[in-house]
C-alpha positions as a printed NumPy array, in Angstrom:
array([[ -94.435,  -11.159,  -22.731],
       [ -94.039,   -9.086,  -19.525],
       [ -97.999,   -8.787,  -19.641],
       [ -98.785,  -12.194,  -20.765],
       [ -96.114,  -13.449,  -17.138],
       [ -98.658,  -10.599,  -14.949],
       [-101.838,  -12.245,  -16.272],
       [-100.731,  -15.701,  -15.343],
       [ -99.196,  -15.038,  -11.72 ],
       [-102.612,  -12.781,  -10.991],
       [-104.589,  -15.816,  -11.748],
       [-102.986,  -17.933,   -9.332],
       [-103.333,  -15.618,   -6.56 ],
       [-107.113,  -14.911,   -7.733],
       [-107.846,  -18.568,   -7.279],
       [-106.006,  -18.996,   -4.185],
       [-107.744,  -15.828,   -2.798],
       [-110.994,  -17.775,   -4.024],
       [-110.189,  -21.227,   -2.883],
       [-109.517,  -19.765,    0.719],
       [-112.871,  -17.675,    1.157],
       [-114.812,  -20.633,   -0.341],
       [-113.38 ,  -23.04 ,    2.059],
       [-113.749,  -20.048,    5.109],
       [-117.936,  -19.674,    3.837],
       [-118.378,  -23.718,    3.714],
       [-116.905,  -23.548,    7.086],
       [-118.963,  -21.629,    8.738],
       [-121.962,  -24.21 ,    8.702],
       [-120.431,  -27.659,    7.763],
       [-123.428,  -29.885,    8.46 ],
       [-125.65 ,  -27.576,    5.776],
       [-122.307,  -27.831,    3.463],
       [-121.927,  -32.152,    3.923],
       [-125.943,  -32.043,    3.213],
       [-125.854,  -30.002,   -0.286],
       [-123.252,  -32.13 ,   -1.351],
       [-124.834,  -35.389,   -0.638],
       [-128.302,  -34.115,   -2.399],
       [-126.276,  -32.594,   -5.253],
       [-124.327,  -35.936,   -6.077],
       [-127.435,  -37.694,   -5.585],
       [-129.081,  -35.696,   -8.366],
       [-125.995,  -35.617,  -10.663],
       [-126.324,  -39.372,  -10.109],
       [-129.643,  -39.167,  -11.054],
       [-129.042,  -37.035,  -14.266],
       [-126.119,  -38.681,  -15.41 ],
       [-128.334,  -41.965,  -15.48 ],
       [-130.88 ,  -40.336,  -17.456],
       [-128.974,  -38.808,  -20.061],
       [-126.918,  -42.518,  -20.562],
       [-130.324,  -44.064,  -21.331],
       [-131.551,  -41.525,  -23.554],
       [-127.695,  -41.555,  -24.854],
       [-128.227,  -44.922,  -25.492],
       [-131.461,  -45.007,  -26.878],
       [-130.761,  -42.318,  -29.634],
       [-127.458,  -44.418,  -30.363],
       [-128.337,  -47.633,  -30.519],
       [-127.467,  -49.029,  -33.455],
       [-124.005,  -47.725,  -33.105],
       [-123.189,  -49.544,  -29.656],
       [-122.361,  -53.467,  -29.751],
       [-124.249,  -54.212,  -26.869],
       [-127.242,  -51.439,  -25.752],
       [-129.035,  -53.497,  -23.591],
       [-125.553,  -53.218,  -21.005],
       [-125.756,  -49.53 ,  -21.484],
       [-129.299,  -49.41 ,  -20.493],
       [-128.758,  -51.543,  -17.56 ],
       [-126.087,  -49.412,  -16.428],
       [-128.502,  -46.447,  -16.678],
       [-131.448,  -47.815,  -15.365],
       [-128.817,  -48.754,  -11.798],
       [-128.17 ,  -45.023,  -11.935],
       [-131.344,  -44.047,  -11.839],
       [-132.413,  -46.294,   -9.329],
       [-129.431,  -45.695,   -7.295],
       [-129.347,  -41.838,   -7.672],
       [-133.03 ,  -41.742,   -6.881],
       [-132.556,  -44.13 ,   -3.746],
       [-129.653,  -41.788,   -2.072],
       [-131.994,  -39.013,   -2.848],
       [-134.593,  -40.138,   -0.573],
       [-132.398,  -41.81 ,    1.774],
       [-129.908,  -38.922,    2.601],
       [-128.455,  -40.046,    5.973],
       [-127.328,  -43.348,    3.984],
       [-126.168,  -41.073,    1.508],
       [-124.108,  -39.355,    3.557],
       [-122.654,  -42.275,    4.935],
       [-121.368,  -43.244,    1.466],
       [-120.249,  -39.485,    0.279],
       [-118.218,  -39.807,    3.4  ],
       [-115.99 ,  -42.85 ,    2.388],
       [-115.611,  -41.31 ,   -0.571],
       [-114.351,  -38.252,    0.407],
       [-111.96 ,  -40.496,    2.885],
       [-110.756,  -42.149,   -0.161],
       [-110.663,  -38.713,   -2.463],
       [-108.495,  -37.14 ,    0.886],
       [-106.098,  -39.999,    0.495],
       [-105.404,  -39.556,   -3.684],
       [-105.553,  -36.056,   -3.263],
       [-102.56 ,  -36.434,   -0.881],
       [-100.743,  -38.186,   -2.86 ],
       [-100.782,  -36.151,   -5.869],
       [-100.167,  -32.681,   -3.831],
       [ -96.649,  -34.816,   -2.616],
       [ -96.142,  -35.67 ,   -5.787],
       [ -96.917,  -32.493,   -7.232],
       [ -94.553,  -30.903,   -4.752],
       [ -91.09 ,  -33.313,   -5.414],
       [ -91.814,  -32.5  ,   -9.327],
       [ -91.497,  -29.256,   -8.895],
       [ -89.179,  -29.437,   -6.274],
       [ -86.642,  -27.332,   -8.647],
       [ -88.69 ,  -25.021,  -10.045],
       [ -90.732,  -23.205,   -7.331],
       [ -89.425,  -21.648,   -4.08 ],
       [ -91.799,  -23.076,   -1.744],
       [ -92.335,  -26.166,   -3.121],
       [ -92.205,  -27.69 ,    0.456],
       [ -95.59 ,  -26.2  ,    1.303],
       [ -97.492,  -28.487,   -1.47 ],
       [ -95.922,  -31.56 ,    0.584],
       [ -97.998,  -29.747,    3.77 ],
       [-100.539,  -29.854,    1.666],
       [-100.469,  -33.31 ,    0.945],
       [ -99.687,  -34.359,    4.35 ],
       [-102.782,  -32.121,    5.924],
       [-104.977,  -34.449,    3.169],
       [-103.471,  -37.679,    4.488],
       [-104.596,  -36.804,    8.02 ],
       [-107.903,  -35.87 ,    7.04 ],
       [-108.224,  -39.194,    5.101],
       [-107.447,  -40.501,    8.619],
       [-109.679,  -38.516,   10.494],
       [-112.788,  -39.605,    7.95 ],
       [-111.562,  -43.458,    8.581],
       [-111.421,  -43.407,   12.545],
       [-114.68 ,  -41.205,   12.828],
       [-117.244,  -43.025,   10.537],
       [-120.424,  -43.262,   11.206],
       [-121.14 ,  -41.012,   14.081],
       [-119.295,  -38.214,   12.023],
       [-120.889,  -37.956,    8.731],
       [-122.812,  -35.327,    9.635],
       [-120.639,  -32.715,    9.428],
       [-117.461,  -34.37 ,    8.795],
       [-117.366,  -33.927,    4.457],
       [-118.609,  -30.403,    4.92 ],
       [-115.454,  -29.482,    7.192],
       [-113.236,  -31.231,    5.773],
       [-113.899,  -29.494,    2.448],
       [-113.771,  -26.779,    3.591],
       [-110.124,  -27.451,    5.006],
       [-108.876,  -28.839,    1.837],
       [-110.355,  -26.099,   -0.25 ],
       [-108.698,  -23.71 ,    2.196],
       [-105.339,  -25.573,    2.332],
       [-104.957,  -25.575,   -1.739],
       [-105.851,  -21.824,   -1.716],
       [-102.674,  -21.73 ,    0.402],
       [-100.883,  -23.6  ,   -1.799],
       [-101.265,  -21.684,   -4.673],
       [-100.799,  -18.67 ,   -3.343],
       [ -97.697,  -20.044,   -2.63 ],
       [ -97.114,  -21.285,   -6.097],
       [ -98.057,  -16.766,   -6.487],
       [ -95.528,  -15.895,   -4.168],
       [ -92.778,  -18.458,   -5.34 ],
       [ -92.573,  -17.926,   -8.968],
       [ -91.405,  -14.236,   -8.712],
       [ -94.639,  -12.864,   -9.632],
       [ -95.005,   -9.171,   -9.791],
       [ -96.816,   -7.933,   -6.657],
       [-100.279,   -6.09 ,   -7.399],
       [ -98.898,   -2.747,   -5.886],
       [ -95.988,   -2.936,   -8.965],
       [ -98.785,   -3.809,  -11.448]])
């Protein structure tokens, strides 16, 4: 049991320890960061679009209604293929999304952090967490358009380096065995 306890705690501070050099790396050049994200969710657009029309196409006899299933398809396609080619639009979009992924995010890390309000020792630093998210929700909102260029890439990097905080907190809190004692 002792073993299976070590195992567990070491993987939270392995992915906190990950989370923050990640977000430290993306950091470094934000506007290369917010640009490989915008092509890569283009293409996974652009994928995802495919494989629901060949999806659809190899299953149509078992869906009520293919021709809406194509449709859908054929818009991601076309729209994945679009932001592609049109990156600075692209960017404008990935950018109110991340505003709007900031502001969920924030509330579940509050959440997160009253629910285990009783169990952890520094629970209070997941509601930092979630607070830090709200303000860069803000920050996205109040600097659109000018700031798409770099804004998603640094404030990924942010939150990525923020939840590697907070589970290293989750390490430190739960009365995990240090790696010296291991």
């Amino acid at each position: 049991m002792a073993d299976m306890v070590k195992r567990f705690c070491n993987t939270f501070l392995t992915e906190g320890i990950f989370l923050l050099v990640i977000g430290a790396l993306l950091m470094l050049l934000p506007m290369v960061t917010t640009f490989a994200m915008s092509v890569l969710i283009s293409v996974a657009l652009l994928v995802a679009g495919v494989y629901k029309f060949i999806n659809t196409v190899i299953r149509r006899d078992e869906i009520e209604k293919p021709w809406l299933n194509i449709l859908i398809s054929m818009l991601m396609v076309v729209a994945g293929a679009y932001l592609v080619m049109q990156p600075v639009y692209n960017l404008f979009l990935i950018t109110l999304g991340v505003g709007v992924y900031f502001l969920l995010e924030g509330v579940n890390s509050i959440s997160t952090a009253f629910e285990t309000r009783g169990i952890f020792k520094y629970w209070w630093v997941g509601l930092l967490v979630g607070l830090a998210q709200f303000a860069l929700a803000f920050l996205i909102a109040f600097g659109l358009p000018g700031s798409a260029l770099y804004t998603v890439g640094l404030l990924v990097s942010v939150s990525l380096m923020l939840s590697g905080i907070g589970v290293i907190s989750v390490y430190t809190g739960a009365g995990c065995p240090r790696i010296a004692e291991s």
